[in-house]
C-alpha positions in Angstrom: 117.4 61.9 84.1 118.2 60.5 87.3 117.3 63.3 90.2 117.7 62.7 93.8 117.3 64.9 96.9 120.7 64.9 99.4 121.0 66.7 102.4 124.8 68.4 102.3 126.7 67.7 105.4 129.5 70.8 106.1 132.6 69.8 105.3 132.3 67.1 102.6 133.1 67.6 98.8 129.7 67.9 97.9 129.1 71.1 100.4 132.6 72.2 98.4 130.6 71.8 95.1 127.0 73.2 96.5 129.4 76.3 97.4 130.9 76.8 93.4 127.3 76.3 92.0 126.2 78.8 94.1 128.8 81.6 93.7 128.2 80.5 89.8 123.8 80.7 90.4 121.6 83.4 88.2 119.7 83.6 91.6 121.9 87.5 92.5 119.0 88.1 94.8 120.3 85.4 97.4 123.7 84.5 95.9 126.1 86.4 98.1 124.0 85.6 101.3 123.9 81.5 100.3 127.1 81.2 99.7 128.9 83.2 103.1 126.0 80.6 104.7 128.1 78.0 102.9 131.4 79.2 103.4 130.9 80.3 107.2 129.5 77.2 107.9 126.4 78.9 109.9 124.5 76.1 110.2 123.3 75.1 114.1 122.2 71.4 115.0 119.3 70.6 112.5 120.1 73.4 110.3 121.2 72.3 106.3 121.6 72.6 103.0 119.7 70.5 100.4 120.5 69.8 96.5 119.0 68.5 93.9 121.3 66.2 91.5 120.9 64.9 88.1 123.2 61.9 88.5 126.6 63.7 89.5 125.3 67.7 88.7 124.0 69.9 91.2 120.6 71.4 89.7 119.3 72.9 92.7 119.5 74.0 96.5 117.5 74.6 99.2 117.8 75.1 103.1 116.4 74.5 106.0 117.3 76.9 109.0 115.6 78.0 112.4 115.8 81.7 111.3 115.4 83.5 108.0 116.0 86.9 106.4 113.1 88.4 109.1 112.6 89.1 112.9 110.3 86.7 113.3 111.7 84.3 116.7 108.8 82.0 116.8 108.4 81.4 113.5 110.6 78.2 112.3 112.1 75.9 110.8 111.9 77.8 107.7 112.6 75.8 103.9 113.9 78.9 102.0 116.9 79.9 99.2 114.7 77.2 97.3 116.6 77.6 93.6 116.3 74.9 90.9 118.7 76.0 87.2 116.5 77.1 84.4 116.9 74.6 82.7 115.3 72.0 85.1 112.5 74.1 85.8 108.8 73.0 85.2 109.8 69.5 86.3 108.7 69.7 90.2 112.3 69.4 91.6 111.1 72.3 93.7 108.5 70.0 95.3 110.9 67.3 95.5 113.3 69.1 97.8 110.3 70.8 99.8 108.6 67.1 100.0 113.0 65.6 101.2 112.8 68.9 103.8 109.5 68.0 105.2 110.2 64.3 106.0 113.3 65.3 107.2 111.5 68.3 109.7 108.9 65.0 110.6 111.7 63.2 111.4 113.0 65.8 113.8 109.7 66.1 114.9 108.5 69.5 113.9 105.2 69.7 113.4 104.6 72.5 110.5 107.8 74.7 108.3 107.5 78.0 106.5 108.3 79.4 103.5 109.3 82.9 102.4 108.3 84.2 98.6 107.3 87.2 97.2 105.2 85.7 95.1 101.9 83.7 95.2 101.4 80.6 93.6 103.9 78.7 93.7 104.0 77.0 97.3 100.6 76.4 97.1 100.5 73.2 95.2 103.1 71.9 97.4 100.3 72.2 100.0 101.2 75.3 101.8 99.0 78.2 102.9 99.3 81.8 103.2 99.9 82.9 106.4 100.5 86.8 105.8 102.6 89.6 104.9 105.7 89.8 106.4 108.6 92.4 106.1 112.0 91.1 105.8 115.3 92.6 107.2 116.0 94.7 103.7 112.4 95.9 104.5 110.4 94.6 101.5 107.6 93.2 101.9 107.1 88.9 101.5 104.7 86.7 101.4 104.8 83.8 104.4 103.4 80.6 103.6 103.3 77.3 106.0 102.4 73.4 106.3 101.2 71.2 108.5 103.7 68.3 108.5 
């Protein structure tokens, strides 16, 4: 295995593949909303995608965006749609985008991102912290979770 972290700039080839192995994800939950990101290219200054590749495959995506699936203004950047295939899970190439994303945010000088999840522990041993419940636009309740950069 060779896995590296790219960030996807809009209109190049590997935003056009990013785009097929998301319409082609098991992730239904965030599918149709990652890929009309993709496609509609709604993605402002600082704002990207992220994969994951083993040598030439995509194995996994995340972004990085100033506003998420909640009405929360003040709260950004957010790292979310974090997805890594089944099977290259258990291997930390969650951790490996989330650790690409926050040097990137660093570099851009943001001081602390958040992540989304309905679930606990799994952010947590990338060294984020639960902030509180939040309700999301569908209005489910999530889980928000953030780090100091």
């Amino acid at each position: 295995m060779n896995i590296k972290i790219y960030k996807v700039n809009s209109n190049s080839l590997l935003n056009q593949k990013l785009l097929k192995f998301v319409e082609n994800s098991s992730w239904t939950d965030t599918k149709n909303h990652t890929a009309k990101m993709i496609r509609e290219n709604n993605f402002d200054k600082w704002e990207s995608m992220f994969v994951a590749m083993d040598n030439d495959k995509i194995i996994g995506h995340a972004s990085f965006m100033k506003t998420d699936y909640y009405s929360l203004p003040d709260v950004f950047p957010w790292i979310s749609t974090v997805f890594v295939t089944e099977e290259y899970r258990g291997m930390k190439i969650s951790g490996m985008m989330i650790d690409f994303i926050n040097q990137y945010a660093k570099e851009l000088g943001f001081k602390e991102t958040y992540i989304p999840s309905e679930h606990f522990g799994i952010y947590e041993k990338y060294g984020y912290k639960y902030i509180k419940d939040i309700i999301n636009y569908g209005g489910e309740k999530d889980h928000l979770f953030s780090k100091k950069l």
